[in-house]
C-alpha positions in Angstrom: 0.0 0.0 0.0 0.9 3.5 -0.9 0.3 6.8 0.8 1.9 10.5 1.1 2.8 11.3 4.3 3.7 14.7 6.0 7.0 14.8 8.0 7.7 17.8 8.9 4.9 21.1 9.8 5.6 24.2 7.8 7.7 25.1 4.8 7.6 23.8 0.8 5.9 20.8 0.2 8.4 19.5 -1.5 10.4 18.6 1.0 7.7 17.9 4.2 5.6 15.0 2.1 7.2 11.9 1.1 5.3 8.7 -0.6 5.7 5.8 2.1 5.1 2.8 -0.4 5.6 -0.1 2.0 2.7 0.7 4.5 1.2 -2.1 6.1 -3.2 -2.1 6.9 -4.6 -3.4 9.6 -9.0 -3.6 9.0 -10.5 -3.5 13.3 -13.9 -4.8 13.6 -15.2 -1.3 13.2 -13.3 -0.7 10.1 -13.5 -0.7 6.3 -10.9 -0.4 3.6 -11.4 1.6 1.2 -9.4 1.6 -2.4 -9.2 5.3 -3.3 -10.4 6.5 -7.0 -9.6 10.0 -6.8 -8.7 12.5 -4.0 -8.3 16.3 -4.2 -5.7 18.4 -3.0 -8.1 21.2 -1.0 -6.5 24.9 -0.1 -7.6 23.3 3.8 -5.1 20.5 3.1 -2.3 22.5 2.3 -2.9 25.1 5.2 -3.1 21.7 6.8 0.6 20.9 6.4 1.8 24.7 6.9 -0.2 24.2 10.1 -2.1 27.2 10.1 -5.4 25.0 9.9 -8.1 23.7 12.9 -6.5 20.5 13.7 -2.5 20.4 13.9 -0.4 17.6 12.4 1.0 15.2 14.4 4.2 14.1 12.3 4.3 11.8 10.7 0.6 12.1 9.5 -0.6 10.8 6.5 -2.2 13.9 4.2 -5.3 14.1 2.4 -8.7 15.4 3.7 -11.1 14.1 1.5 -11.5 11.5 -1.4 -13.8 8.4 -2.9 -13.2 4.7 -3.4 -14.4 1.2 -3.5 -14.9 -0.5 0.1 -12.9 -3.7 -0.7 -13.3 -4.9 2.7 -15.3 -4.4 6.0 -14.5 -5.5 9.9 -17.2 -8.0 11.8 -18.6 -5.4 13.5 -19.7 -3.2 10.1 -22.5 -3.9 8.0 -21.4 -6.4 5.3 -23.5 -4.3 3.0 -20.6 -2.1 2.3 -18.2 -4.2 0.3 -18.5 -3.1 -3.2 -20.0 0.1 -2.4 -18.6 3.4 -3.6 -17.8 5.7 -0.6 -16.8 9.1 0.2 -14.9 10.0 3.0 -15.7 12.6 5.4 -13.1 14.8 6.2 -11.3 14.0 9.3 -7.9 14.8 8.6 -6.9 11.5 10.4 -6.7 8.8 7.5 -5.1 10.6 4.8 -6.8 10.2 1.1 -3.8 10.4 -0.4 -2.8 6.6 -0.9 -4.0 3.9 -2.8 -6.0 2.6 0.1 -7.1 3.5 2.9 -8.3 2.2 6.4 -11.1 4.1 7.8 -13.8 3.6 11.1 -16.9 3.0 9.2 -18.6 6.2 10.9 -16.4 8.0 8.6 -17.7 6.7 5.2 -21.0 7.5 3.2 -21.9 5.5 0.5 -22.7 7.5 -3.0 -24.0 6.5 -6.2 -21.9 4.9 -8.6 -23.6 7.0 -11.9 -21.0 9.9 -11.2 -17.7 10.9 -12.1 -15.7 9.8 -9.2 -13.4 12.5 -9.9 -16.1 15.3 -8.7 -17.6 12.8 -5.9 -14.0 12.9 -4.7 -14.3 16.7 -4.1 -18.0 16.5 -2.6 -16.8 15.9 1.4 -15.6 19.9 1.8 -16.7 22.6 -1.0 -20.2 20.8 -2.1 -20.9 20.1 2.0 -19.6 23.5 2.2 -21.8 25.4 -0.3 -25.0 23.3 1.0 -24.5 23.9 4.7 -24.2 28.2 4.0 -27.2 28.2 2.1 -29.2 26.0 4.1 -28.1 26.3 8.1 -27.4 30.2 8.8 -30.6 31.9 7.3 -34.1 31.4 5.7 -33.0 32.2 2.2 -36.2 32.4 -0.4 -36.3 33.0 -4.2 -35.6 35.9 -5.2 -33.6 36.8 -2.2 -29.8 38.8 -3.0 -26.8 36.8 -1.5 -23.4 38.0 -1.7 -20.7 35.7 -2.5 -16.6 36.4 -2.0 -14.3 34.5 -3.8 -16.8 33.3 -5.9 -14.6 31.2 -8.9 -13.5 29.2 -6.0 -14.1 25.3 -5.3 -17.2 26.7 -2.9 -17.9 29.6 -4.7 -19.2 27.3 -7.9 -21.2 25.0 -5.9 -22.9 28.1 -3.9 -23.9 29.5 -7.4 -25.0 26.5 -9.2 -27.2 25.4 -5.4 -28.2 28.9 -5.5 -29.3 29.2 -9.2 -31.3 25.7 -8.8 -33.2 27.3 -6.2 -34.1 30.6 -8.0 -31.5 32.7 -5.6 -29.5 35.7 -7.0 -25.8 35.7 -6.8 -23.5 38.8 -6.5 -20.6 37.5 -7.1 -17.2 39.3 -5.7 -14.2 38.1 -7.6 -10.2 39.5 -8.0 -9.9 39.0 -11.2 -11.0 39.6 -14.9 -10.9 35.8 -15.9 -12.3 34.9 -12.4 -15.2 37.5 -13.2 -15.8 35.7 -16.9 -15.9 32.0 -15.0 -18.7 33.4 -12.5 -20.5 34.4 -15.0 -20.2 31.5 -16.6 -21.5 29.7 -14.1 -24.6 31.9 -13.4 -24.0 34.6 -11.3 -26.4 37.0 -11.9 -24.2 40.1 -10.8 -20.4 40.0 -10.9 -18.0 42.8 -9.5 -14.1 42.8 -9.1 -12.7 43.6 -5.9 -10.7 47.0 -6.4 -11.0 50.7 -6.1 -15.0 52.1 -5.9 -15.9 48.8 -4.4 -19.2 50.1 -2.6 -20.2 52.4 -5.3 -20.2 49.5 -8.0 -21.9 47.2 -5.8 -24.9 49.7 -5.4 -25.0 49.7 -9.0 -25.2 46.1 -9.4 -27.8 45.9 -6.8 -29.8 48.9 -8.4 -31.8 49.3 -4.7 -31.9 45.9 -3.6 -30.1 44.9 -0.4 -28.0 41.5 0.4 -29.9 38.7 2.3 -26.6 37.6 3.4 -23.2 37.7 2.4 -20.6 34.9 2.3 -17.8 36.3 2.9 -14.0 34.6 1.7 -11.9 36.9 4.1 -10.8 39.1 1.0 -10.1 42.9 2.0 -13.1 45.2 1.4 -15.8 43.4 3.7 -16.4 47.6 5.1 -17.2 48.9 1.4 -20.1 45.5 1.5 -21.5 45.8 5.0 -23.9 48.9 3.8 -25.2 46.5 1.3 -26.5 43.9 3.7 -30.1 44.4 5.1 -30.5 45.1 8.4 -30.9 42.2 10.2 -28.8 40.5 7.8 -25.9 37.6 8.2 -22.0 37.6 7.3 -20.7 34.4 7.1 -17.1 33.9 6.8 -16.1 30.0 5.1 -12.3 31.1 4.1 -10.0 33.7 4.6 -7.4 34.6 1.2 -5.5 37.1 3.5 -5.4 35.4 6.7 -6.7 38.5 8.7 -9.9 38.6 10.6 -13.0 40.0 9.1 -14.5 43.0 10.3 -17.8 44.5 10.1 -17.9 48.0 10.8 -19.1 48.8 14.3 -22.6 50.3 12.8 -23.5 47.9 11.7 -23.2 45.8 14.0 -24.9 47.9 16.5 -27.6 49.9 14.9 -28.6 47.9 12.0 -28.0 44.7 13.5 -25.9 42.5 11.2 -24.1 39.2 12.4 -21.1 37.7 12.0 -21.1 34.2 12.2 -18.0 31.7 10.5 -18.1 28.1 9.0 -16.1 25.0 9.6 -16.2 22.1 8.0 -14.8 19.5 10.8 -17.5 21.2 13.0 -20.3 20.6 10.7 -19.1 17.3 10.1 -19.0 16.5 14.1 -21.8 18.1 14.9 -24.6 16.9 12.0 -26.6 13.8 12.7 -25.7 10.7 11.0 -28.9 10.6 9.3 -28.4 14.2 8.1 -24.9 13.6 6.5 -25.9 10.6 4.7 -29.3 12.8 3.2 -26.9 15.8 2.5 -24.3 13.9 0.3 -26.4 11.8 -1.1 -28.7 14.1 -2.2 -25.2 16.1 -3.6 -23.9 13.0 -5.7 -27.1 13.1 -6.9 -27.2 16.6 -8.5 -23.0 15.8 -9.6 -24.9 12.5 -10.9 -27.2 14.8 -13.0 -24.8 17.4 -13.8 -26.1 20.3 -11.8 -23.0 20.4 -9.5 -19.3 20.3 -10.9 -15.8 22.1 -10.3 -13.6 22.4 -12.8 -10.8 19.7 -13.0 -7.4 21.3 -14.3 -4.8 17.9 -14.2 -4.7 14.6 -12.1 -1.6 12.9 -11.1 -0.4 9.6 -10.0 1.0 9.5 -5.9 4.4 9.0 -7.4 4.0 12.4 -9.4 2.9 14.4 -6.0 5.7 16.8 -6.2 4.6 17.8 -9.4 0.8 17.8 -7.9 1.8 19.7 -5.0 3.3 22.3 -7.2 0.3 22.8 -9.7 -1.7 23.2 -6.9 0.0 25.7 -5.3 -0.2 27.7 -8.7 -2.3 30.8 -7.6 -3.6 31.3 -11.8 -4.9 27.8 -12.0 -8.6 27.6 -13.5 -9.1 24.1 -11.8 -8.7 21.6 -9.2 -5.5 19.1 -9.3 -6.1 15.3 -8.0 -4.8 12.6 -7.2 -5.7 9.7 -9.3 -3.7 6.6 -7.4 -4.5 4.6 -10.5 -3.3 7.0 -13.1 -0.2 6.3 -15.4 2.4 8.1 -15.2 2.4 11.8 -17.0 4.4 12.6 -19.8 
């Protein structure tokens, strides 16, 4: 069995993961083993290994938040069912996707369908889970309603549109960038604004008089120049954060017109939703990836022996896609 592992916290990549190719599996009686498809590398999994994420590494820890795969075999205390089925696997940042299989507590596994591209059911654990949980568990949100959305060409930012479009919600999309401004669009966002100089004034034109249900907010600057557009009463939520500083909503709002702040995190979610929920939630999201309602763009896949050259695509700030790893991939020219 092969896997990445991270041996050191902090610094390039390139020399803190290493592919540990003679790692032994052990199945408990509350375990399956799961043969991995495909398996993102998410922006959380590389703030992972600089440890500037939720959970810290304990070294060496295997890498990898999220992926899909065949359960290929099940402990005596897990429904027998499994064996055969195609899985996600829920974020933990325990077992490490990255590897060719994997040995996971069966609590940690959701079965999906098997009439989807595994490559996008790989990515559904975070951004999908992500974009579903904002719309759904901060505020009522009905048709017709105005949501803001920051960094919206990102991995969350696509799903939020296309869950949002399905269910007859308006998008303002704030983006960085003039090709990031064409994919938004792209997708369906019915307003789209670049971050920049005149910030307020253009969102006011965008708007033409209508006011934000809700904003969900990336952590890029300029979070002031959007509070004003936010009716009173309304919600920030903040899912990311580009700059690594702490959002701030001006003080008067806050007070007078009574916005909230309020922040997401996916390992809380996770934790914190009922079984029952969680298997409803992602199944109804394979679902829609099954129809094609919900997909991110995929820029390249690698093999586990390429994963330097995986890392470094990844960490490419121009890239239009996601980069995966594809344990059963040749080799890349």
């Amino acid at each position: 069995m092969s896997r990445l592992i991270l041996t050191a916290v902090g610094g390039d990549p390139d020399q803190t993961v290493e592919l540990d190719d003679d790692h032994d599996l052990t199945v408990g009686p509350d375990d399956v083993l799961v043969t991995i498809e495909a398996a993102p590398i998410n922006p959380a999994d590389q703030l992972f290994m600089l440890g500037w994420f939720g959970v810290y590494p304990q070294v060496p820890n295997p890498v990898g938040a999220e992926g899909v795969g065949r359960v290929t075999a099940a402990g005596p205390a897990v429904d027998q069912a499994l064996v055969g089925r195609r899985v996600i696997i829920l974020p933990t940042f325990v077992q490490g996707t990255w590897a060719d299989q994997v040995v996971v507590p069966a609590r940690n596994v959701v079965p999906v369908t098997d009439q989807a591209d595994p490559k996008q059911l790989a990515m559904l654990p975070v951004n999908p889970a992500t974009a579903y949980a904002l719309l759904n568990d901060y505020v009522t949100i009905q048709p017709g309603d105005w949501i803001g959305l920051g960094l919206a060409n990102s991995g969350v930012g696509q799903n939020v549109i296309a869950l949002a479009k399905r269910a007859g919600i308006k998008v303002l999309a704030i983006v960085r960038r003039d090709d990031a401004a064409k994919q938004a669009t792209a997708l369906g966002a019915d307003r789209v604004v670049i971050d920049g100089e005149h910030l307020g004034a253009r969102i006011a034109d965008a708007l033409d008089g209508a006011k934000l249900r809700v904003l969900f907010d990336g952590g890029a600057p300029g979070l002031d120049a959007l509070a004003p557009h936010i009716a009173s009463g309304g919600t920030v939520v903040t899912f990311s954060s580009v700059t690594g500083a702490p959002p701030t909503v001006p003080l008067a709002d806050l007070i007078y017109r009574g916005i909230s702040l309020r922040a997401f995190y996916i390992l809380n979610w996770v934790q914190t939703t009922p079984r029952e929920k969680l298997e409803r939630v992602y199944g109804e999201l394979a679902d829609l990836v099954a129809q094609g309602v919900l997909g991110t763009e995929v820029e390249a896949t690698y093999p586990l022996t390429q994963y330097r050259e995986a890392l470094a695509h990844a960490g490419q700030q121009q890239r239009t896609g996601k980069i995966l790893f594809v344990p059963g991939q040749e080799q890349r020219a």
